[in-house]
Phi, psi and omega in degrees: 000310174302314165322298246246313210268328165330300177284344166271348160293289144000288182311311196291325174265027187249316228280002166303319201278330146342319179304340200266351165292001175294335184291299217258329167286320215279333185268011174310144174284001202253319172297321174295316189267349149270353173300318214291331176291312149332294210287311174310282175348276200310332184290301193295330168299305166313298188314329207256348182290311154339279160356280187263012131273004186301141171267146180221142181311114160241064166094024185063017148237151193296099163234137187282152195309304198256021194305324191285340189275317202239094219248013166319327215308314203293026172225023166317156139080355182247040197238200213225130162313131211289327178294294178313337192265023155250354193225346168216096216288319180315323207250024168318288170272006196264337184285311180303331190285346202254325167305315189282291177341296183285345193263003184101024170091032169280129193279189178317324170275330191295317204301292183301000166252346173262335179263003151286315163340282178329301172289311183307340185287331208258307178293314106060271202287334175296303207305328176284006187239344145090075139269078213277282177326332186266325156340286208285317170300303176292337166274334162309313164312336177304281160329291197271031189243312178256010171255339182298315192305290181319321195278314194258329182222066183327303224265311203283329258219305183273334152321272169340264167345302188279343166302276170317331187301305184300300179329319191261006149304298183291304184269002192271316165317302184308313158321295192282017169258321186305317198294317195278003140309287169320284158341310230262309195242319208083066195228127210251135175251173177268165158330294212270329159342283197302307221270352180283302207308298180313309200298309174322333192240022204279348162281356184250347179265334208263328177270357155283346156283342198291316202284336191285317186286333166294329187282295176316316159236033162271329165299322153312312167267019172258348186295303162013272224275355135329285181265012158294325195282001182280061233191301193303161200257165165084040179065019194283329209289299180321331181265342181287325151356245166313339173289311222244003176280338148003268148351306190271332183293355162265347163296318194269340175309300201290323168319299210281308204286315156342301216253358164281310174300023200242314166294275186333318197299291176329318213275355194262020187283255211304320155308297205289336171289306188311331197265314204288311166084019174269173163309190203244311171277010190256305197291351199270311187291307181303292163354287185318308215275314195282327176306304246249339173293293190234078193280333196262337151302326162303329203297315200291314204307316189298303195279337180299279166000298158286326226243308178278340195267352158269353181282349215241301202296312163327311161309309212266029190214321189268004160276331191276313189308279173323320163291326172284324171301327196277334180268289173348309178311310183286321159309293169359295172282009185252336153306339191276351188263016174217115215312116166094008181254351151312322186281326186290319176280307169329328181285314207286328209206129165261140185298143205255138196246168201302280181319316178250121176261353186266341202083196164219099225280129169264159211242109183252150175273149189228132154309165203282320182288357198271347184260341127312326168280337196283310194277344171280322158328272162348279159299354162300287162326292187282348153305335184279308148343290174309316184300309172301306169306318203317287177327294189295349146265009154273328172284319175313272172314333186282300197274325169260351154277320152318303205286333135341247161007307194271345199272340204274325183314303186293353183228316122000317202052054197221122209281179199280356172250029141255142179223133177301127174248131170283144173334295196285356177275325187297342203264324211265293156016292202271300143354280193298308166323300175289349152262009153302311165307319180267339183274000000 
């Protein structure tokens, strides 16, 4: 028995190194291809949101297509180059505008998916440079990226937002029952598998994000609506105040402990459906329970996690850079044998550098086919891009279902290969077994 227990000791501070099976889940091809659909979904709504926000010359004013629908447009230009509104908030609006000039008139998703880029790109090589402070300084901007968008463009910000959200329910879900398969039996499941499961389960996926945040800001508005009544004239507002401050300060205690299991948390809800096969309030309690029991295991599981999962991207972003350079290369000498045809390929496709993989294009004039190979170049190209998101949101979900798993293990005691199985898989299952058997 000390033996036994000796050795469950060892195991418990070993099992983190687990973690490193996330690189080898995250590259199933069945996890890749819903990431890679994630990325489309999520792209194609901002493209098209863009769109029908766009401003356009009406009668000699700027007015937007969808102005009565979206009703953000009217804070269009007055919102803040995402760097200056953290450090010099006065120069806002003169900066986007100077911002919107260079990216061509890119609306609210292009701007916050090329200065998310960056930053996730910038924290990436710190954390691999053990910068920790320029790390920590790039997610902040990050943070302060999604608050410019909410603040200036409100309306446009919660369309969105609950729109991707509800997406990476429905496809985030699917990822981790693939992955807590994988985990669990070493079992590889398919598209239609993952994706039965997710439909199956899409109301236990969209309320562990929703209730909390819906609860967080019902609470808010009792704070509110608290200091609205401090309004009233003949000293009345001051005194309900003060009568009600008690209140808001246990409101505001039950706000901080939310929204620390929320951060903390967030990634082990849509796992906890996947291993459990639960409600939306089960995956919410569990989350909640597994932080706050064993917060500095989580902590390592977590940081173990960032610390392989910037080694992984990095690989798989100097892997998408090698097939392009290498093909660019090769074109190159077959442009190069003809006088002016480097420039000619440079005009169709720019060369793609580690940090930029699309390159950086100039603006040169083209006959309609050099602009057509160009934009088939171009979608090609953002494809490979795509592929590189892919992972890392594959990755992502792959890794907090391991961690999900070791947390449920450390507090539970419930070891990481029981899983919930649906009936009709135990059917098919079986199904398939008995034509094997008959063949």
């Amino acid at each position: 028995m000390r033996d036994e227990k000796q050795l469950r000791q060892i195991w418990g501070t070993l099992a983190f190194t687990r973690l490193f099976q996330s690189f080898r889940m995250a590259v199933g091809p069945t996890k890749l291809v819903i990431a890679m659909l994630t990325v489309i979904v999520v792209c194609l709504v901002g493209w098209v949101m863009d769109i029908c926000t766009e401003a356009r010359p009406v009668g000699g004013q700027q007015q937007a297509i969808l102005t009565p629908i979206i009703l953000s447009v009217v804070d269009f230009g007055k919102a803040a180059q995402l760097e200056v509104y953290v450090t010099e908030p006065e120069k806002t609006i003169r900066s986007i505008e100077q911002y919107k000039q260079q990216g061509h008139g890119r609306g609210v998703f292009s701007t916050l998916w090329n200065f998310g880029a960056a930053r996730f790109n910038g924290a990436t090589v710190s954390l691999l440079k053990l910068d920790i402070a320029n790390t920590l300084a790039n997610i902040w901007l990050c943070a302060v990226g999604l608050a410019w968008a909410v603040k200036y463009h409100t309306v446009y910000s919660i369309v969105y937002f609950t729109v991707v959200t509800i997406v990476i329910c429905v496809f985030g879900g699917a990822i981790c029952r693939c992955a807590a398969l994988e985990f669990a039996r070493g079992e590889k499941s398919g598209l239609t598998e993952a994706f039965r499961f997710s439909g199956a389960k899409l109301s236990s996926l969209l309320a562990a994000p929703f209730v909390p945040v819906g609860i967080m800001l019902l609470l808010g508005a009792l704070v509110f609506f608290l200091g609205l009544m401090g309004n009233l004239p003949a000293g009345f507002g001051e005194l309900i105040t003060a009568l009600g401050l008690g209140c808001a300060l246990l409101i505001g205690l039950l706000l901080v402990f939310l929204l620390t299991g929320m951060i903390a948390g967030a990634g082990l809800m849509l796992p906890a459906v996947a291993y459990e096969g639960s409600d939306g309030l089960d995956a919410i309690s569990r989350s909640f329970m597994y932080v706050f029991s064993r917060p500095w295991a989580m902590l390592l599981y977590t940081l173990t996690a960032t610390v392989w999962g910037t080694i992984s991207y990095l690989f798989a972003r100097f892997f998408a850079f090698l097939v392009l350079i290498v093909t660019y290369g090769l074109l190159y000498l077959g442009f190069s044998c003809r006088v002016g045809g480097t420039e000619r390929l440079a005009s169709l496709w720019p060369r793609p550098e580690f940090l930029n993989l699309i390159g950086t294009s100039a603006e040169v004039s083209m006959s309609w086919s050099q602009s057509v190979a160009s934009f088939l170049i171009h979608l090609t190209a953002l494809f490979i891009v795509g592929l590189v998101v892919a992972f890392v949101i594959s990755f992502y979900f792959s890794a907090s279902t391991i961690i999900y798993a070791l947390m449920r293990d450390g507090v539970d005691n419930v070891g990481t290969d029981e899983i919930y199985i649906q009936l009709d898989e135990v059917r098919d299952k079986a199904a398939a077994s008995n034509i094997r058997e008959e063949d």
